[in-house]
C-alpha positions as CSV (number, residue, x, y, z in Angstrom):
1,X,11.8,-16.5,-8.1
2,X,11.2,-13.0,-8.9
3,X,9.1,-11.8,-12.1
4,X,12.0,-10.7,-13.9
5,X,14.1,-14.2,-13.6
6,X,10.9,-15.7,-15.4
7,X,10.9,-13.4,-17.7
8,X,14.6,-14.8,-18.5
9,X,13.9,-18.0,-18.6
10,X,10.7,-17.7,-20.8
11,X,13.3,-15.8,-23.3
12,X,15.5,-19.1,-23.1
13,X,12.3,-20.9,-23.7
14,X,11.1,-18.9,-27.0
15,X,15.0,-18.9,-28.4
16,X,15.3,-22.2,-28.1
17,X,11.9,-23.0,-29.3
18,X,12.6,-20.6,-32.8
19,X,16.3,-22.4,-33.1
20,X,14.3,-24.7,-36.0
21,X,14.9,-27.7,-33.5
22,X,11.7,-29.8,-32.3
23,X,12.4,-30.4,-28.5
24,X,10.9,-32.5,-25.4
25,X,10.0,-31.3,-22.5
26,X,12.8,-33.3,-20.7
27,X,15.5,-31.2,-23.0
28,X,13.5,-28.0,-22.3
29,X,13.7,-28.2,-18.5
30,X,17.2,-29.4,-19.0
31,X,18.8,-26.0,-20.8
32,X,16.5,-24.2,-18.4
33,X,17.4,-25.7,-15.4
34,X,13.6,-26.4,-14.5
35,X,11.4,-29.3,-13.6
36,X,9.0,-30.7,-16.5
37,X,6.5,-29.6,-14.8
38,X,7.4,-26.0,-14.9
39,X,8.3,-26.3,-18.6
40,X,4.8,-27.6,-19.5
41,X,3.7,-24.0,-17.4
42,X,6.0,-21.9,-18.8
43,X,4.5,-23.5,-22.6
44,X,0.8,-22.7,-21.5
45,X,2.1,-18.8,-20.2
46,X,3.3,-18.6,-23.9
47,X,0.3,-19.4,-25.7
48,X,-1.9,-17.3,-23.2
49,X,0.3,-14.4,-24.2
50,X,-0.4,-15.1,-28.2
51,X,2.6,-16.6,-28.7
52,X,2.0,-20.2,-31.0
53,X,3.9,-23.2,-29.4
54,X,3.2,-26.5,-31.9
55,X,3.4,-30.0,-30.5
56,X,4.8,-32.0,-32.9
57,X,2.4,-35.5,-31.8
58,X,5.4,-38.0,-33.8
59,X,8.0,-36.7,-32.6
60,X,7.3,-35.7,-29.1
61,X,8.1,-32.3,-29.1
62,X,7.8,-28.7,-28.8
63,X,8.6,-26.0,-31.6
64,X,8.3,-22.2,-32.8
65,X,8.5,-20.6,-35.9
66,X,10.4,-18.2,-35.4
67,X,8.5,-15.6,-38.3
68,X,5.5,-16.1,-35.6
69,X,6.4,-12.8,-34.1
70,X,5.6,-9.4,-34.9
71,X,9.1,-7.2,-36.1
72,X,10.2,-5.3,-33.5
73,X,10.1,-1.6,-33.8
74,X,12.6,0.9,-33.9
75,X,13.1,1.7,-30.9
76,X,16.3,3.3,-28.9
77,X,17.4,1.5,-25.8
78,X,16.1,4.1,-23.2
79,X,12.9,4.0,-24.5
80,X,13.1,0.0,-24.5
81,X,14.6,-0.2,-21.2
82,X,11.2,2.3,-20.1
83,X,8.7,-0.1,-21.5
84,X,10.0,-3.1,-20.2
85,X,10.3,-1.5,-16.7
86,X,6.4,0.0,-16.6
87,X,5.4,-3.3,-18.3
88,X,7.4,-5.6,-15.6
89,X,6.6,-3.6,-12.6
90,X,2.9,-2.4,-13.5
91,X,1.8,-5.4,-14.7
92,X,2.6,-7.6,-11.5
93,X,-0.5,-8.8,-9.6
94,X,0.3,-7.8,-6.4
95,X,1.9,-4.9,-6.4
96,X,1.4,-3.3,-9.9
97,X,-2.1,-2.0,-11.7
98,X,-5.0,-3.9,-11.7
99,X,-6.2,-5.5,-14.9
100,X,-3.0,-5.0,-16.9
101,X,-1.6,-8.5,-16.7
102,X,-0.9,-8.4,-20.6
103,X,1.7,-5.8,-20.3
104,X,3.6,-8.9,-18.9
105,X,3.8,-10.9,-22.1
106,X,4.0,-7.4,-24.0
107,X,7.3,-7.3,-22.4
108,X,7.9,-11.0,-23.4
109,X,7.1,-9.8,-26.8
110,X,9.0,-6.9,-26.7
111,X,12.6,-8.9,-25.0
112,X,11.6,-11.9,-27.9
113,X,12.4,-9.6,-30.7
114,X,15.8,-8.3,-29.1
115,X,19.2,-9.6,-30.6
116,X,20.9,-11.7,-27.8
117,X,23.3,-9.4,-26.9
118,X,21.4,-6.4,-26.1
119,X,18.2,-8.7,-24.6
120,X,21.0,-9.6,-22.1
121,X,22.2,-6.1,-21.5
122,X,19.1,-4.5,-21.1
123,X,17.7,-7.5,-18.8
124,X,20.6,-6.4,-16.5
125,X,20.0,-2.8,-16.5
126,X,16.0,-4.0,-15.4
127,X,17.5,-5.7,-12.5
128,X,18.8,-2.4,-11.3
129,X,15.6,-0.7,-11.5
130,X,12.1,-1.0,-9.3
131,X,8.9,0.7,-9.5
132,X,6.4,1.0,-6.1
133,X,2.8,2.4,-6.6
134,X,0.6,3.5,-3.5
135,X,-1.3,0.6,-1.6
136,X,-4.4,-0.5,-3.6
137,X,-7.2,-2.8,-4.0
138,X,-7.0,-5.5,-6.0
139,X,-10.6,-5.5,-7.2
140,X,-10.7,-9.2,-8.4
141,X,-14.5,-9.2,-8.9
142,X,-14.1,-6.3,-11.0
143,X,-12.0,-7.7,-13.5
144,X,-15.0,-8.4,-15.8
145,X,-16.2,-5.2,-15.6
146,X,-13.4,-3.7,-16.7
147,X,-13.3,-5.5,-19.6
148,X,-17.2,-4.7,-20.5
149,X,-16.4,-1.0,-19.6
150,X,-13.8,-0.5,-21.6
151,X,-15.3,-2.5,-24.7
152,X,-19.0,-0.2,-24.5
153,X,-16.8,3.0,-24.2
154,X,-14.9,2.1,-27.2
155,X,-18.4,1.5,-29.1
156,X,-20.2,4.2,-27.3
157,X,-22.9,2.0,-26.2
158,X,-24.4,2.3,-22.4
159,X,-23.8,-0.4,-19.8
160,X,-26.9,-1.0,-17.3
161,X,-25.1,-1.4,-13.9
162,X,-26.4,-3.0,-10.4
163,X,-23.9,-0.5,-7.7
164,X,-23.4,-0.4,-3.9
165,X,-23.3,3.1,-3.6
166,X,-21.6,4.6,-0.8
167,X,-23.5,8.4,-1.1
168,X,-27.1,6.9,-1.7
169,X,-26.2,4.1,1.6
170,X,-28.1,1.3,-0.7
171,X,-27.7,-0.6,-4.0
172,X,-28.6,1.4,-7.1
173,X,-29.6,0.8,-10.7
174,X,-28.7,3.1,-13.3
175,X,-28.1,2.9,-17.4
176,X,-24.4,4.8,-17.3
177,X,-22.6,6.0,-20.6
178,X,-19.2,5.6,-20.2
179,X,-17.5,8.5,-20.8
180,X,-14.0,7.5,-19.2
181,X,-12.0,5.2,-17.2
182,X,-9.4,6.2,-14.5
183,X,-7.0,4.9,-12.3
184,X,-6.4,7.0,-9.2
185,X,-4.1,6.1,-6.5
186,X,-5.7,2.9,-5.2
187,X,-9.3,2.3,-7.8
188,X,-10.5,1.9,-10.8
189,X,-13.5,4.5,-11.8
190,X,-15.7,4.5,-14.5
191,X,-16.7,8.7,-15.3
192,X,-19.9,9.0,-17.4
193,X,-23.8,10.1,-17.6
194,X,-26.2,8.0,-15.1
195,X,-29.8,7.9,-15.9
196,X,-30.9,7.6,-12.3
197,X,-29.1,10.7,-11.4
198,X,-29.1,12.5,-14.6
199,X,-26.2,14.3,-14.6
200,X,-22.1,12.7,-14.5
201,X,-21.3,10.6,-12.1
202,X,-18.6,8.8,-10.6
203,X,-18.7,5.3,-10.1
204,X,-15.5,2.4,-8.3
205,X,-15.7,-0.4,-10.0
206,X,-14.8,-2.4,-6.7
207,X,-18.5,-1.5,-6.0
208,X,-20.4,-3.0,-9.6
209,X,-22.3,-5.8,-8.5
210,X,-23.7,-6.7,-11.7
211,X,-23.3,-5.1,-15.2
212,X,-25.0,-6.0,-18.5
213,X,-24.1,-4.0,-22.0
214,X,-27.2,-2.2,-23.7
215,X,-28.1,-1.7,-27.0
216,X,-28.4,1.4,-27.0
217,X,-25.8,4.4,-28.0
218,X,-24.8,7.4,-26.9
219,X,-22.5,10.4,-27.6
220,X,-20.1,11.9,-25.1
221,X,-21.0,15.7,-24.7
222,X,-17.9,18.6,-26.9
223,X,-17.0,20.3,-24.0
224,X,-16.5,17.1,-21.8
225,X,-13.2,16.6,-20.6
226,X,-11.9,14.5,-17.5
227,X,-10.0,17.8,-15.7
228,X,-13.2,20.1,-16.5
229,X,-15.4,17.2,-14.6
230,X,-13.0,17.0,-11.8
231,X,-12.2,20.8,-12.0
232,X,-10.1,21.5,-8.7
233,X,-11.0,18.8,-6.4
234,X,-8.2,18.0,-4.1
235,X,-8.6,13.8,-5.3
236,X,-11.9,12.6,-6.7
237,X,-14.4,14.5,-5.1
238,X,-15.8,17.8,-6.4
239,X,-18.0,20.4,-4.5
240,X,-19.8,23.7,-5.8
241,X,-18.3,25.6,-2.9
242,X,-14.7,26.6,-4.4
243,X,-12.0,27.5,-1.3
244,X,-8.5,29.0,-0.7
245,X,-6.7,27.1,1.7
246,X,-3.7,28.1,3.4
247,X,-1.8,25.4,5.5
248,X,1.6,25.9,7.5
249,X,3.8,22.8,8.0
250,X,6.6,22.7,10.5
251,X,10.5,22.5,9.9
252,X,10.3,18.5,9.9
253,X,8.0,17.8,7.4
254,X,7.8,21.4,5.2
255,X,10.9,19.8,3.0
256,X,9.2,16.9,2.1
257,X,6.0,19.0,1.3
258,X,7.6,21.0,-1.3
259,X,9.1,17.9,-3.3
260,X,6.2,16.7,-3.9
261,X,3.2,18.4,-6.5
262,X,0.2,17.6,-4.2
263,X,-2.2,19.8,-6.3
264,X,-2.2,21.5,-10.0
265,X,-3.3,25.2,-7.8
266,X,-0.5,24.7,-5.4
267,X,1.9,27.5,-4.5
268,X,4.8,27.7,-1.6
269,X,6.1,29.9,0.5
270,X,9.1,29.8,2.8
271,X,8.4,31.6,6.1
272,X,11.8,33.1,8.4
273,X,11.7,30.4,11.0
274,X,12.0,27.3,8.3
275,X,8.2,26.5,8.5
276,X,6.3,26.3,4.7
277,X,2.8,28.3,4.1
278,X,1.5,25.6,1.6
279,X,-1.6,27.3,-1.1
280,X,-3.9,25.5,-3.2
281,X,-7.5,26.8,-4.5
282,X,-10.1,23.0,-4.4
283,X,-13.2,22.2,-4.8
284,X,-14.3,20.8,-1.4
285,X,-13.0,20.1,1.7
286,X,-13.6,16.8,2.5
287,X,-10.8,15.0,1.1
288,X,-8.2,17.2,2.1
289,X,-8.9,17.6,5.5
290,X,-7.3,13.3,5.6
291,X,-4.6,14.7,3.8
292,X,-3.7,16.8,6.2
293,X,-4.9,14.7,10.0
294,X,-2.2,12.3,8.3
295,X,0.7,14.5,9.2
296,X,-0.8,15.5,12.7
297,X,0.7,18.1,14.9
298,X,3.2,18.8,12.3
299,X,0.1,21.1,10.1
300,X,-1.6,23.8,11.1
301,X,-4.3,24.8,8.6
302,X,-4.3,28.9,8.6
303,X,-7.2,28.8,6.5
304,X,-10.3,28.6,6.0
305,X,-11.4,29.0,9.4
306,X,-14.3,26.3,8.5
307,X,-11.5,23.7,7.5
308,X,-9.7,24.8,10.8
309,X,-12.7,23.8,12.5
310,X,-13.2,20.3,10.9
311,X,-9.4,19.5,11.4
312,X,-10.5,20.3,15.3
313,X,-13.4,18.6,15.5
314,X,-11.4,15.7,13.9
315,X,-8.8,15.9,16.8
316,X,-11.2,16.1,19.8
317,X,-12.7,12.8,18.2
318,X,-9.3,11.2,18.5
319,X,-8.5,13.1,21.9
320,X,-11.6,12.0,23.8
321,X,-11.1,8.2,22.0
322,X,-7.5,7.6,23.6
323,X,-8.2,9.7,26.8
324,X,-9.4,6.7,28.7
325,X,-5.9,5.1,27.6
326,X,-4.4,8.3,29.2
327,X,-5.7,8.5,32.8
328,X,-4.8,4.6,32.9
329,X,-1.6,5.2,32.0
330,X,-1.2,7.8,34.2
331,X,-2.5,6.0,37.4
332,X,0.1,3.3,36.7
333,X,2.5,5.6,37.2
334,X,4.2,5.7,40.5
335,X,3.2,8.5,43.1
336,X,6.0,11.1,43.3
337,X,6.5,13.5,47.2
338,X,8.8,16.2,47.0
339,X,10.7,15.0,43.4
340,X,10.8,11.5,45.0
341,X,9.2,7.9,44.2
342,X,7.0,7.3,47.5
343,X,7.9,3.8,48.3
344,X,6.0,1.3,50.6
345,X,6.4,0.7,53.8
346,X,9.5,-2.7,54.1
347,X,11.3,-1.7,50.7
């Protein structure tokens, strides 16, 4: 059953709950079409979204009242339909966000508070509609963390953190004041002020191993903003060394480049012969040098000629990796004399 057919049927659940009647679980799963079972769940998902569900102990049964709910704002049915949508899609577990589970039963909330008519209409229009994010992890163990990081931000109060760090190659300490938190593409990352390294740091919350709050406070520096830290690093990472790259894509692929705003520098330009001179100004090459092994012989970096060489260097990795897969493929080819498949003696 997919997330948005629950979502339904928890709507049944809450109307019929609020309709002033005090209902079993057996009459429940029947004008739901569901198990007990799945009734007594769907209950429990309601009050872990803040939603009060009373047992009535004499009478055996379930009921709502139905001024329990917060009024419904004013909103038009575009900008309903694009809540519910982020809220449904972002929210699921495996595919959407991680951590944001609540935006579920904000939905919930949200649908609750609908007259019947349009809470069926836009419910249809969701069905129409699907959101897909980039692959990500999950970050289960982080989940805690999140929480803490979020809360000491709001109060401006530092967080002592155990990290596997993947620059130092070992497990660090450090005090870190929380300056921001940021979801990029696949992680979570907490941006602030690390003691250990004195100076703003970057930190993946998949990587915490431990974190404990501190007492003590801190204040997040005037001029600090999240795109002065990052300045014009192609993702994530920022060097000092600032570069002009140039990088020509070929007819296939140059169309599908220039849909897409890979970078805030970025410029285009359409050569004669269909191919696209793609220009951006970053902060580093590391990261963009993956971007651009990932659409192979169809790039050509024109410059820098030290980016040129790392995309080669990259290349004769892979070339001398799958050579040995090469010659044996070539010596199970058959011998060819004159154009002609030399056969064996008796065939």
């Amino acid at each position: 059953m997919s997330g948005l057919q629950r979502i339904q049927r928890l709507l049944r659940l809450v109307e019929l709950l609020q309709s002033g009647r005090v209902l079993n679980s057996a009459q429940l799963g029947e004008f739901c079409s569901v198990s007990r079972r799945t009734v007594f769940r769907d209950v429990e998902t309601l009050r872990e979204s803040g939603i009060a569900v009373h047992f009535d102990e004499e009478r055996q049964g379930y009921s709502m009242p139905s001024n329990r709910m917060l009024p419904a704002a004013n909103f038009t049915l575009p900008e309903t339909l694009s809540l519910l949508v982020l809220c449904q899609e972002l929210s699921d577990e495996q595919r959407g966000i991680p951590f944001q589970t609540a935006a579920r039963s904000a939905a919930l909330k949200l649908l609750s508070n609908l007259p019947h008519h349009l809470r069926e209409y836009i419910c249809q229009r969701m069905q129409t509609i699907a959101v897909r994010i980039d692959p990500h992890s999950g970050q289960p163990a982080a989940a805690p963390y999140f929480e803490l990081l979020t809360q000491a931000a709001a109060e401006r109060r530092q967080v002592r953190i155990r990290y596997n760090s993947l620059t130092e190659w070992t497990e660090i300490t450090t005090a870190l004041s929380p300056y921001r938190i940021l979801f990029s593409r696949r992680s979570w990352y907490v941006i602030g002020r690390s003691s250990l390294h004195r100076a703003v740091r970057t930190f993946n919350l998949g990587r915490i191993q431990t974190a404990e709050r501190l007492d003590t406070h801190y204040a997040i520096p005037q001029r600090f903003s999240l795109d002065r830290y990052l300045g014009n690093a192609w993702h994530l990472i920022r060097s000092k060394q600032r570069h002009n790259v140039v990088i020509r894509f070929r007819k296939q692929v140059a169309s599908n480049v220039a849909e897409v705003g890979w970078h805030k520098t970025q410029t285009l330009h359409w050569n004669g012969d269909g191919t696209l001179d793609f220009h951006a100004t970053v902060d580093g090459l590391g990261e963009i040098v993956w971007w651009i092994l990932g659409y192979g012989s169809q790039a050509e970096v024109v410059a820098p000629r030290e980016l040129r060489r790392m995309v080669a260097d990259h290349v004769a990795q892979l070339a001398q990796a799958y050579r040995a897969d090469v010659k044996a493929q070539k010596r199970q080819q058959p011998r060819k004399a004159n154009g002609r498949s030399r056969k064996r003696p008796g065939h």
